[in-house]
C-alpha positions in Angstrom: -57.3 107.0 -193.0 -57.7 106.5 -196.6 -55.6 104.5 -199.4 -54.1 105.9 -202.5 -55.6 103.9 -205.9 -54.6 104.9 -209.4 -56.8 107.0 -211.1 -55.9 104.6 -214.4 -56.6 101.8 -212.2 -60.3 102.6 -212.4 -59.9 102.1 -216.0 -61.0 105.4 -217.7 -64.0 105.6 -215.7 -65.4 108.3 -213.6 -63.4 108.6 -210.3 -64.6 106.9 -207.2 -64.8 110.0 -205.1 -65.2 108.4 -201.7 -67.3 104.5 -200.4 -70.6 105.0 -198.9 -70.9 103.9 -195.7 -73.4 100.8 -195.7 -75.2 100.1 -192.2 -74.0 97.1 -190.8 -77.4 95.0 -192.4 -76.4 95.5 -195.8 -72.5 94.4 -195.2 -73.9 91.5 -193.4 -76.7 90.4 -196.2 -73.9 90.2 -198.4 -74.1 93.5 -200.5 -70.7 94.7 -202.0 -68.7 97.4 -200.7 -69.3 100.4 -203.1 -65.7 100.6 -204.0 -63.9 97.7 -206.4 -62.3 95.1 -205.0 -58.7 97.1 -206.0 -56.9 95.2 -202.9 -58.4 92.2 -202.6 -55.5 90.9 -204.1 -53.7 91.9 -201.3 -55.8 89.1 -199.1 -56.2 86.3 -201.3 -52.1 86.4 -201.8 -52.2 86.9 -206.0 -48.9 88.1 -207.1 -50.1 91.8 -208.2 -46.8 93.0 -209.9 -47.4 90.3 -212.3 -50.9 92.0 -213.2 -52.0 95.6 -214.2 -53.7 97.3 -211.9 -56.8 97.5 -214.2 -57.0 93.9 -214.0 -56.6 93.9 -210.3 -59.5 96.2 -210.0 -61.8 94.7 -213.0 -61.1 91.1 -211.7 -64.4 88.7 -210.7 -64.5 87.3 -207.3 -62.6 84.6 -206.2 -64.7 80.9 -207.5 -64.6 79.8 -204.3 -66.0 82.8 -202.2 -69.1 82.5 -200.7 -72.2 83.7 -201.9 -75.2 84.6 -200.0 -78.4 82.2 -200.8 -80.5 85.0 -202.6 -78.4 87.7 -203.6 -75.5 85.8 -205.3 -73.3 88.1 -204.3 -70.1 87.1 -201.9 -70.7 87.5 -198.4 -66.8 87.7 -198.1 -64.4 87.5 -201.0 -61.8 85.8 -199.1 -61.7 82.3 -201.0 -62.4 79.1 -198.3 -58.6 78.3 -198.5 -58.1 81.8 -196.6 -61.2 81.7 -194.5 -59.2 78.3 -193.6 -56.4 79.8 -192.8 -58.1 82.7 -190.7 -59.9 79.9 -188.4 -57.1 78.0 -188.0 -54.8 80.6 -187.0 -57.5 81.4 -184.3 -57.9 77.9 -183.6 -54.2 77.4 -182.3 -54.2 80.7 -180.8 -57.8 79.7 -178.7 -55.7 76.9 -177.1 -53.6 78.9 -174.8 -56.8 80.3 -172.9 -58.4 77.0 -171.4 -55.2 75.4 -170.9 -53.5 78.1 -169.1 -56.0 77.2 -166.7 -55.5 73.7 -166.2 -52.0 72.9 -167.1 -51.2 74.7 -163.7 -53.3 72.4 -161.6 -50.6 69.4 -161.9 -47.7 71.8 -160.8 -49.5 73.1 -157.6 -48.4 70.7 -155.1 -44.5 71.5 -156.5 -45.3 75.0 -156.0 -46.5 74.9 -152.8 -43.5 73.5 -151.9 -41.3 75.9 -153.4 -43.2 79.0 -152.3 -43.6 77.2 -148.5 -47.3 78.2 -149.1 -50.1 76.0 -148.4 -51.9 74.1 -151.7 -54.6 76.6 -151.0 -52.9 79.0 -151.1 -51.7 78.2 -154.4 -55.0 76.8 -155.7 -56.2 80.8 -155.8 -53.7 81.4 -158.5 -56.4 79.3 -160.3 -59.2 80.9 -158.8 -57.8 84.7 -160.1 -57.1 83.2 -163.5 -60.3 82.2 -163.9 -61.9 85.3 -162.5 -60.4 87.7 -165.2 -60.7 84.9 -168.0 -64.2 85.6 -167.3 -63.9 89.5 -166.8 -61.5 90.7 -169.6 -62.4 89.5 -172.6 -65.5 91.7 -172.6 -63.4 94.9 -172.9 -61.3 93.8 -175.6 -63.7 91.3 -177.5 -65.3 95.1 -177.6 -62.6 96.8 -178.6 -62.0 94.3 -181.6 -65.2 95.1 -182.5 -64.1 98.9 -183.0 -60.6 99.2 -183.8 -60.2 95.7 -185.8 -59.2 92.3 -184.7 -56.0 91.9 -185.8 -54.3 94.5 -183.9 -56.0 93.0 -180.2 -54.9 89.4 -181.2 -51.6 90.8 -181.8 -51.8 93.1 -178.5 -53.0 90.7 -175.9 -50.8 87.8 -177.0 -47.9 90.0 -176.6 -49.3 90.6 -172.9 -49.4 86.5 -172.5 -46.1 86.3 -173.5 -45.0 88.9 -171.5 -46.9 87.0 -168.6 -45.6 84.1 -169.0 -42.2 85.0 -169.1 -42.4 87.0 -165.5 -44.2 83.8 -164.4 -41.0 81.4 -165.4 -38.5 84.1 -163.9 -40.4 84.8 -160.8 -38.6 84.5 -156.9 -40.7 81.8 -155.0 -40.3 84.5 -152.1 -42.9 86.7 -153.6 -45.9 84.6 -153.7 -47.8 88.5 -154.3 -46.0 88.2 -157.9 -47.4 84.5 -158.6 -51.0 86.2 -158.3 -50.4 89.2 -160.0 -49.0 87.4 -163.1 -51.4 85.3 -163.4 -54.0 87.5 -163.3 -52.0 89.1 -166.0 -51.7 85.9 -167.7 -55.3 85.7 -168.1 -56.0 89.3 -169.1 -53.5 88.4 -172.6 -54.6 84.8 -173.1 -58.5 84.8 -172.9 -59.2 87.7 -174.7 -58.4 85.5 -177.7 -61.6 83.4 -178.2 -63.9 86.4 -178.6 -61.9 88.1 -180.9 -61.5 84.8 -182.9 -65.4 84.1 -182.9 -65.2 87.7 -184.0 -63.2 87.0 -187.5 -64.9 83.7 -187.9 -68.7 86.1 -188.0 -67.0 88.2 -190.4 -65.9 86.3 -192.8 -68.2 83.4 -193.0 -71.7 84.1 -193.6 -74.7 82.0 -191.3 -74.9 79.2 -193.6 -71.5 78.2 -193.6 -70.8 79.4 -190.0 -71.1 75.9 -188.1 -68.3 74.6 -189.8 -65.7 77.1 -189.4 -66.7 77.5 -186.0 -66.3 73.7 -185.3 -62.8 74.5 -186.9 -61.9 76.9 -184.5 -63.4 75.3 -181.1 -60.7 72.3 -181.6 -58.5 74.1 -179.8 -60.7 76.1 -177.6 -62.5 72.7 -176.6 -58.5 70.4 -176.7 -57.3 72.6 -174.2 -59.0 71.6 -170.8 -58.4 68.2 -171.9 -54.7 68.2 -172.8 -53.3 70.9 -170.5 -53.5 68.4 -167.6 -51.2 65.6 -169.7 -49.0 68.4 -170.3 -48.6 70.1 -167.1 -47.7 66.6 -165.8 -45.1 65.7 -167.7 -43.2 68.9 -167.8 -43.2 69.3 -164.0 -42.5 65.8 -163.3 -39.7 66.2 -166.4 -38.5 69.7 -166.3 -39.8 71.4 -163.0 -42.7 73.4 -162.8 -40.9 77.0 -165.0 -40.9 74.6 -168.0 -44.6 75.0 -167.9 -44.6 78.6 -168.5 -41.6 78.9 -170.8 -43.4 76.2 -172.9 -46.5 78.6 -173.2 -44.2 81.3 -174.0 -42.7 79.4 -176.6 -46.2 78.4 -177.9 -47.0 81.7 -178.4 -44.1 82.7 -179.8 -45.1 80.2 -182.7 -48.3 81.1 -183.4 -47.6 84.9 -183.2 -44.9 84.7 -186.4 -47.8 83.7 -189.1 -50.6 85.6 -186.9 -48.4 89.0 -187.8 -47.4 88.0 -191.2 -50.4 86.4 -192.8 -53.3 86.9 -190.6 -55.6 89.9 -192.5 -58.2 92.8 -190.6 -61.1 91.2 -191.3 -63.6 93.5 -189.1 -66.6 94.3 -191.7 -66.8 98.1 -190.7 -63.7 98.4 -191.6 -62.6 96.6 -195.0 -66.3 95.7 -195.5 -66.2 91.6 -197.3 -62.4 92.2 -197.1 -62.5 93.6 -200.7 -61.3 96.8 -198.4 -58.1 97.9 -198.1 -57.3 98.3 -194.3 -55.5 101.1 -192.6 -51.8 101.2 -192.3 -52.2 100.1 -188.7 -54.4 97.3 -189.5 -52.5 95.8 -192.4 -50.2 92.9 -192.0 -46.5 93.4 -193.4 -47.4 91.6 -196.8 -50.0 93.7 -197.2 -47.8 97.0 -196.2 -45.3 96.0 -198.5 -47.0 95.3 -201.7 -48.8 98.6 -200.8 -45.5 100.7 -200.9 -44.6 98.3 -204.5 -47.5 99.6 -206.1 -47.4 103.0 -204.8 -44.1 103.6 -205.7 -44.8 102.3 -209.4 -47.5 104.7 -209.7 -45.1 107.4 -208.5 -42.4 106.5 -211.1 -45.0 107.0 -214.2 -46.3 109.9 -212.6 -49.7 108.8 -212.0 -51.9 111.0 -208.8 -53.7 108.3 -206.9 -56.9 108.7 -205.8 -57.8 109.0 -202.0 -60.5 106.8 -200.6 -62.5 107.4 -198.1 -63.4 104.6 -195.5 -66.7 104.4 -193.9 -66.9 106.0 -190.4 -65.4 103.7 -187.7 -67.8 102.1 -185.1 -67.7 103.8 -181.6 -66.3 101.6 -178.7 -68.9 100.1 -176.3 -67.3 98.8 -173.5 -70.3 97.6 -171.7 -71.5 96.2 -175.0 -70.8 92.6 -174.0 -73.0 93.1 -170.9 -75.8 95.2 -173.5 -75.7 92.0 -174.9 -77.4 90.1 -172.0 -80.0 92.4 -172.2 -81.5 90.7 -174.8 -84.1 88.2 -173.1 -82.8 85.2 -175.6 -79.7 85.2 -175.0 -79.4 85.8 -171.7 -81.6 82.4 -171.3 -79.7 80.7 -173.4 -76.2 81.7 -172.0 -77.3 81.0 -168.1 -78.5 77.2 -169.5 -75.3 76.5 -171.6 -73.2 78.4 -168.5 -74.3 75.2 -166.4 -73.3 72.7 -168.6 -70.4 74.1 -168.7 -70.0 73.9 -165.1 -70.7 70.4 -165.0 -68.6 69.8 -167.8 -65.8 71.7 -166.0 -66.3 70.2 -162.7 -65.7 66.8 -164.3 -62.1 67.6 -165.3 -61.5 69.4 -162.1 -62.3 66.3 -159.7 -61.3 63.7 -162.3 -58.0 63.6 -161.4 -58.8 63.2 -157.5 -60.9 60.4 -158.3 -58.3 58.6 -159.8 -55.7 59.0 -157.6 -58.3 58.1 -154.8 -59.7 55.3 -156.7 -57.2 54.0 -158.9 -53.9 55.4 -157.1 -52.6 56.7 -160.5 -49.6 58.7 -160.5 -49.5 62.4 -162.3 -48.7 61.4 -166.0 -51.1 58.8 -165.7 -54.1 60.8 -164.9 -52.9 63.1 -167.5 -53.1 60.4 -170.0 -56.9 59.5 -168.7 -57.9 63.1 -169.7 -57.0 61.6 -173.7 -60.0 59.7 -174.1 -62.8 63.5 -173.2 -60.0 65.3 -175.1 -60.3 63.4 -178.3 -64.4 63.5 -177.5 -64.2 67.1 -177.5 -62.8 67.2 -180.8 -65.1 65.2 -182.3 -68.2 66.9 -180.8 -66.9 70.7 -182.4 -66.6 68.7 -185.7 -69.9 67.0 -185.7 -71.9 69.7 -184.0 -71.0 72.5 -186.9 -72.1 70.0 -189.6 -74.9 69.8 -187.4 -75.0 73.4 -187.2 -75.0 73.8 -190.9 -77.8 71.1 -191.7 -80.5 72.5 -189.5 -79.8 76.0 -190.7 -79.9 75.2 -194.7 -83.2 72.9 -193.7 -84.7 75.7 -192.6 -83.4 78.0 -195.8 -85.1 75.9 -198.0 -88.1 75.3 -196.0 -88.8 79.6 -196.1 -86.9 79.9 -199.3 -84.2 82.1 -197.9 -81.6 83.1 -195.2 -82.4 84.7 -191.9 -81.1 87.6 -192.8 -83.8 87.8 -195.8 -86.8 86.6 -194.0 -86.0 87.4 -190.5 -90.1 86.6 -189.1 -90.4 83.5 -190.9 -87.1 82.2 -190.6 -87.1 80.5 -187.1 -83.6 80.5 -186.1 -84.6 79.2 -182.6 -85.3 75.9 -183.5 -82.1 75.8 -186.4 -80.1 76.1 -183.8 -80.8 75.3 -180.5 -82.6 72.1 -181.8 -78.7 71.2 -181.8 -78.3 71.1 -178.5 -81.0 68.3 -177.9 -78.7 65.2 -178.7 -75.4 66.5 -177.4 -77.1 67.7 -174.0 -78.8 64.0 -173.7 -75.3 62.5 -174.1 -73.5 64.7 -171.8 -76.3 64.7 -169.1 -76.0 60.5 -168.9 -72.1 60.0 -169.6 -71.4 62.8 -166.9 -73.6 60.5 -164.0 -72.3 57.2 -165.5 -68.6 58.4 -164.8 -69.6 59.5 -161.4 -70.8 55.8 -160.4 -68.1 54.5 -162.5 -65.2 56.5 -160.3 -67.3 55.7 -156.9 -68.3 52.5 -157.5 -64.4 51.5 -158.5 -65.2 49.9 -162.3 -62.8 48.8 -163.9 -60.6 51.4 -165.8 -61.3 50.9 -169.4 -64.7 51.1 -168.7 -64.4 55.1 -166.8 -62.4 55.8 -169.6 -64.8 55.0 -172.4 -67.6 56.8 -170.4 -65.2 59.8 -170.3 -64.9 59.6 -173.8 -68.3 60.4 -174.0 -68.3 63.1 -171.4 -66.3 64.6 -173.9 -68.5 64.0 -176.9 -71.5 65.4 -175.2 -69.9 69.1 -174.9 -71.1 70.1 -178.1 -73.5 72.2 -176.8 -71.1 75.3 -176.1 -70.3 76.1 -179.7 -74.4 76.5 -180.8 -75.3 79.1 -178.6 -72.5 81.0 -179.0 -73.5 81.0 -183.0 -76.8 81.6 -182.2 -75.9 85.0 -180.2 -74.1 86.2 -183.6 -77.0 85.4 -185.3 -78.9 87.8 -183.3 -76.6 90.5 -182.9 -75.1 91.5 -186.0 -71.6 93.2 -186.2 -70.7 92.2 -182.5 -69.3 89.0 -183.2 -66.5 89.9 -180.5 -69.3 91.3 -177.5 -71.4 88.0 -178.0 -68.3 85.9 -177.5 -67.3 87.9 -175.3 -70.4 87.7 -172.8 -70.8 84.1 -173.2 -67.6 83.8 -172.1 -68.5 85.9 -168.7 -71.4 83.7 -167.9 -69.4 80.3 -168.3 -66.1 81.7 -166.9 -68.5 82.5 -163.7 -70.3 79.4 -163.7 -67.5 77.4 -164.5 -65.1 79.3 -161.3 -68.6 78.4 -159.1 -68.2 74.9 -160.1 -64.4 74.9 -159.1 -64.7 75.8 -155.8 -67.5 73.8 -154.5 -66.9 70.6 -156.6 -63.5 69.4 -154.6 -66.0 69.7 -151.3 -69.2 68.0 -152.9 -66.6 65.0 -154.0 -65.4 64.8 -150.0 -68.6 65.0 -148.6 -71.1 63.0 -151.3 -68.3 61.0 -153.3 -68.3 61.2 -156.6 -71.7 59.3 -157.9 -74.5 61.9 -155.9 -71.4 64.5 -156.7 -73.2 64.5 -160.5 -76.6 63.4 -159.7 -77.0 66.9 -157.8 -75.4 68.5 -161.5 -77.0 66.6 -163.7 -80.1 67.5 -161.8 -79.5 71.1 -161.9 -79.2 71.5 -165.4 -82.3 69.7 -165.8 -84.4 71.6 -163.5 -82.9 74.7 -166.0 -83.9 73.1 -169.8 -87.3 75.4 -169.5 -85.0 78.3 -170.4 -83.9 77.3 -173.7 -87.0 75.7 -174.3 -89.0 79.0 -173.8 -86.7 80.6 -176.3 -87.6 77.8 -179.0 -91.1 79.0 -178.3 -91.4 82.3 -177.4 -87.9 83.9 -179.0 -89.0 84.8 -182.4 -92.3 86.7 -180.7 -89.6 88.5 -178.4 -87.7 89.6 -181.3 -90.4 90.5 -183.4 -91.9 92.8 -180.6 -88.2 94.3 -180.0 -87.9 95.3 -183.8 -91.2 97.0 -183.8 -90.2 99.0 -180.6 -87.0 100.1 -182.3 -88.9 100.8 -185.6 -91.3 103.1 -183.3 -88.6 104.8 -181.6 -86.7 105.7 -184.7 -89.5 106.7 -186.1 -90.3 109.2 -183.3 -87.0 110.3 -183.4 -86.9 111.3 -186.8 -90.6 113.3 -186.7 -89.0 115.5 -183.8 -85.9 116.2 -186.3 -88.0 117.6 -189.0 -90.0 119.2 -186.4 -87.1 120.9 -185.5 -86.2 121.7 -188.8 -89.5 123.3 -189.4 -89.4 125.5 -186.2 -85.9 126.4 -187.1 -86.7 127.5 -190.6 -89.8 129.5 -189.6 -88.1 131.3 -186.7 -85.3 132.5 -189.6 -88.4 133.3 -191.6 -89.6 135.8 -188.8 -86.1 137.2 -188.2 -85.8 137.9 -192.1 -89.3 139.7 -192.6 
């Protein structure tokens, strides 16, 4: 596809014939697309009919766009106020995975009611969800990384919605449906974490990269914790179909600015969103100030000049599971995918240990899941400042960014050294709340300890930034395959947890978890030690194998030219 610019808009100069297509390195180390920045306008929201279009394509840079540390130049030219915007957008949109999930669990004695099903039979509603939260978000977080993010956000929201609104209209004769919906429930909602990890890589660079994506895990992070509190009080209120009309309605929210104001952001395609995207990537802003300034051109008789884009990047389904190949990650992931199970397990058997020890009714153990909800939020915003402290540390300490001085940058220790205070906090708060629950202290005090339960789950946002770190341009697979290997974990945990609890109580119940994760720290450790080597030895290979590849082309070439040489004479 290609987009029309005025040939006086390039200001008397020679023509821009076509953009070169830049491997994804360059993009990423913040060099400039080789065409002007003639649309940027069209994402920063400047009013471009009040400007010529030689000063739209001769402007500077945004003030406030990031730079890169060495090259100066902006990584994205999306100002921080947009970038804000972009993350936050994702954010509220993140919320409807997790807490699609839990916000169920308070309804599922109602609906065993109303179905004349059993509570396990209802519980594997819960079960299915989680199995293709896990599953489906590696196909699309792929597909986002090939055909652009905004039109998957937009696509698998709509399927949420749709989902949601067969689950609120459904016949409690056809329990079938109940599974089938929720299945498809899960295919829409999860899908939209990856592909918001996705934009947040793209448009801010590694430096910056903590922050924004402690910005966007509020909601990711809030939703275990609130959906409980919610689902509660709506089926206690409302009936258990106000659940699923108030995710519907949610949605609908959240979808109006996502289609109006959210912008392609996908680096292969608009490169540091200086780019103008394809019609079918463009929001309607975008589309119509498009049409404005095409149609001005057309009046004064002006040919516009076509662009053309670089070459698109193939879809690898399988590229979230390629991802796991790589011996770091892979580590890392199965260590964070077990707190994560432990942290999941907490909030699943939380509210049987109250009723059981406290005798709490439903919107009372919703409100106890307050105290880890408001930890979570607190962790995400600590942990990316975190995030971003140990990263420009080690920036100055080489004199440049990873992406500069890739073997003596050691990105192992920036960021996985994060996960040493929030792991020690989780690991002890998670055990203390287990002895608090079986040992009947008093409530305020198993509160406060769930607080920190809560603080201590920082640990899921730096691994997820250190996969993008690794894997450049593939911000949606890494998500993506995180998300596999806690979804997993995290179902594991859900199904054995409720029997631990019954047979060991609560207290043992998180000594045997705690314990497990222990046993497991030697993975990330040996990544801290050994990860850079790894990596070094993995380039080389590639370098080798390239390099083969290339002497057997002008091998080739050479037995092709002298074989038309022999023809000739």
């Amino acid at each position: 596809m290609s987009s029309v610019i005025s040939q006086q808009s390039i200001g008397g100069e020679k023509p821009l014939d076509s953009i070169s297509a830049h491997n994804e390195d360059q993009r990423i180390s913040g060099s400039r697309p080789s065409t002007p920045p003639t649309m940027a306008s069209e994402h920063l929201g400047m009013k471009e009919e009040t400007r010529s279009s030689t000063e739209a394509l001769n402007s500077a840079p945004p003030d406030d766009a990031t730079t890169t540390a060495v090259a100066k130049r902006p990584y994205s030219s999306f100002s921080a106020k947009y970038k804000l915007l972009i993350v936050g957008i994702g954010s509220i949109a993140a919320v409807f995975s997790p807490i699609s999930s839990n916000i169920f669990v308070p309804a599922i004695p109602t609906l065993a009611q109303a179905f004349h099903k059993s509570e396990s039979d209802i519980s594997q509603a819960v079960t299915v969800y989680l199995v293709f939260q896990a599953v489906t978000p590696s196909f699309f977080g792929s597909m986002s990384d090939s055909f652009g993010r905004r039109p998957l956000y937009i696509g698998t929201l709509i399927i949420y919605v749709g989902a949601n609104i067969g689950l609120a209209l459904m016949p409690t004769s056809a329990y079938w449906l109940l599974i089938v919906l929720r299945a498809l429930q899960a295919t829409g909602g999860s899908a939209v974490i990856s592909i918001g990890f996705g934009c947040l890589t793209d448009v801010a660079e590694p430096r910056e990269r903590g922050r924004y994506a402690a910005y966007f895990q509020l909601g990711a992070m809030a939703g275990p914790a609130f959906g409980p509190l919610l689902g509660g009080i709506l089926t206690q209120g409302l009936g258990w179909r106000s659940i699923f009309w108030f995710l519907t309605i949610g949605t609908g929210v959240i979808l109006v600015p996502l289609i109006l104001f959210l912008p392609e952001t996908l680096r292969s395609l608009v490169g540091d969103g200086s780019i103008p995207p394809p019609a079918f990537n463009a929001s309607p802003l975008q589309l119509m100030r498009r049409r404005k300034m095409e149609k001005a051109l057309s009046e004064k008789g002006e040919v516009g000049e076509e662009i053309e884009r670089p070459p698109r990047k193939p879809y690898e389904p399988l590229s979230a599971l390629t991802v796991l190949f790589i011996p770091e990650i892979l580590l890392v992931f199965l260590w964070a995918s077990l707190v994560y199970l432990e942290f999941y397990a907490t909030l699943t058997v939380f509210s049987t240990a109250l009723k059981d020890t406290y005798k709490l009714s439903e919107i009372k153990i919703g409100l106890c899941y307050l105290p880890s909800g408001v930890g979570t939020i607190l962790a995400a915003l600590i942990n990316g400042r975190q995030i971003d402290y140990m990263y420009r540390k080690e920036e100055r300490r080489v004199g440049g960014g990873f992406r500069e001085k890739p073997d003596e940058f050691n990105i192992e220790w920036a960021r996985l050294s994060c996960l040493i205070p929030f792991t020690l906090l989780f690991l002890i708060s998670a055990t203390a709340q287990g002895w608090c629950l079986e040992a009947k202290a008093p409530l305020a005090a198993t509160l406060v300890v769930n607080f920190f339960v809560g603080l201590g789950s920082g640990t899921l946002g730096t691994v997820t930034v250190y996969g993008q770190d690794l894997v450049v341009g593939k911000g949606g697979a890494v998500s993506a395959s995180f998300n596999l290997t806690r979804c997993i974990f995290g179902a594991i945990g859900t199904a054995v947890v409720q029997t631990m609890y019954k047979n060991l109580h609560a207290g043992w119940t998180f000594v045997l978890w705690t314990g497990l994760v222990i046993v497991f720290i030697p993975l990330p450790a040996l990544v801290v030690k050994y990860g850079r080597g790894w990596r070094q030895a993995r380039t080389a290979r590639e370098q080798r194998k390239a390099k083969a590849k290339a002497e057997r082309e002008v091998e080739k070439g050479l037995q092709k030219e002298s074989a038309g040489e022999g023809v000739r004479s």
